[in-house]
C-alpha positions in Angstrom: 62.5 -68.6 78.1 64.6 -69.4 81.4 67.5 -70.1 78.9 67.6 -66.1 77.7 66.9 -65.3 81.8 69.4 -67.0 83.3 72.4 -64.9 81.4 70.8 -62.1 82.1 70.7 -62.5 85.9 74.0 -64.0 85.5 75.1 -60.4 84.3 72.9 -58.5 87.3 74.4 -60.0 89.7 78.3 -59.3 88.5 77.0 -55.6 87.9 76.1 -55.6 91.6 79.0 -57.7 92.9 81.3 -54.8 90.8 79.5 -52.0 92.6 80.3 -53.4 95.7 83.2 -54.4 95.6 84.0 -50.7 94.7 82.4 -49.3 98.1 85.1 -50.9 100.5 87.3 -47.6 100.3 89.7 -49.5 97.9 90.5 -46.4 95.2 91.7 -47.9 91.4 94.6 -46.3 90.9 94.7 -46.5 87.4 91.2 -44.4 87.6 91.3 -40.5 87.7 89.4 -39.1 90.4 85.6 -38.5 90.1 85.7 -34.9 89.6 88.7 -35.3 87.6 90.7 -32.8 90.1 94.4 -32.8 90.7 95.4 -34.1 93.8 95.5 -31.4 96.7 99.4 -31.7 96.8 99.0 -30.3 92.9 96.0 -27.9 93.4 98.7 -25.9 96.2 100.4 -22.6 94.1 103.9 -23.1 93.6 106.3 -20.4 95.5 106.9 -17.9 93.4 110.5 -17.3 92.8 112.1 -14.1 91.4 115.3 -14.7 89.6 117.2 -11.4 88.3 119.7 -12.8 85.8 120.5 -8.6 84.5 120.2 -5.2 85.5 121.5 -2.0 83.4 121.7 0.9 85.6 122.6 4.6 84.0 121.8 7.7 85.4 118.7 8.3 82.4 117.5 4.8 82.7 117.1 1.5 85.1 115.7 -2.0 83.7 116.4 -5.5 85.3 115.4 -8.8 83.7 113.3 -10.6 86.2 112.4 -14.7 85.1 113.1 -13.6 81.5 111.5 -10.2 81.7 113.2 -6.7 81.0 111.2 -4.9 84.0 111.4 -1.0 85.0 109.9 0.7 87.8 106.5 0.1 88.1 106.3 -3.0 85.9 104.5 -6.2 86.9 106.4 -9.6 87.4 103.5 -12.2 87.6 102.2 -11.2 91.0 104.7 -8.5 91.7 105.2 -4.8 91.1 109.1 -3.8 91.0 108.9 -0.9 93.5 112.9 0.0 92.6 116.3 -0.9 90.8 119.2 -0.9 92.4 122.8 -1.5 90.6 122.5 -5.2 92.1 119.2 -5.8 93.2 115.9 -4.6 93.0 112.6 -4.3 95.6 109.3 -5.9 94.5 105.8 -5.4 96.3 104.4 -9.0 96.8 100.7 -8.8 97.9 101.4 -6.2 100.5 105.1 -7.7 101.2 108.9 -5.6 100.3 110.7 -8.6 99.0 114.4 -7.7 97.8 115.9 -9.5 94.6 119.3 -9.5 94.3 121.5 -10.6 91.3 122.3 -14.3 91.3 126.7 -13.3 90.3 127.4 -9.4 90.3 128.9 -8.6 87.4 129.1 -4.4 87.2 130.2 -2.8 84.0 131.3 0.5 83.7 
C-alpha cells in the first residue's frame, strides 16, 4: 500500500510546488491572460483618420470618397457625418467636433 502512496504524494507535492511557484508575480509569457483580454495598449481605439482620395463637384451634384467611400452631404463616415463638400475639401462633424478634410494632391478638372 505505501508503494501506490508514495507516487501519489510525490505528484501533490509538485502540484503545490507549481502553484506556488506561479504566485511570485512572474507572468508566463507564452500564456494568454486570464480573462483572455488584449493588452490595454490594444484595448485603446485607434485615431480615426479621414483620407479624401476624390471629390466631384458640379453645380447639380457634390460626392467625395472618404477611406474608400463615395460620401454626400449628410452621409456617415464610421463615426462622422460629412457636414459639407467643398471643390477640395470637405467638413465632417466628429462627436460634436468641425473637423476639415482636405484632398491629399488637388487635382481639379474642368
Amino acid at each position: 500500500m505505501s508503494e501506490r502512496i508514495v507516487p501519489l504524494l510525490a505528484c501533490l507535492l509538485l502540484a503545490a510546488a507549481d502553484a506556488h511557484a506561479t504566485d511570485d508575480g512572474l507572468r508566463d509569457p507564452t500564456r494568454p491572460d486570464a480573462a483572455g483580454a488584449p493588452p490595454a495598449e490594444a484595448r485603446r481605439a485607434p485615431a480615426t483618420r479621414y483620407v479624401v482620395s476624390a471629390i466631384f463637384y458640379s453645380a447639380e451634384r457634390r460626392v467625395a470618397v472618404v477611406n474608400g467611400q463615395a460620401v454626400s452631404a449628410g452621409d456617415r463616415v464610421g463615426a462622422a457625418r460629412v457636414r459639407a463638400i467643398g471643390q477640395d475639401w470637405l467638413t465632417l462633424d466628429v462627436g460634436g467636433r468641425t473637423i476639415t478634410a482636405r484632398l491629399a494632391k488637388t487635382t481639379v478638372r474642368r
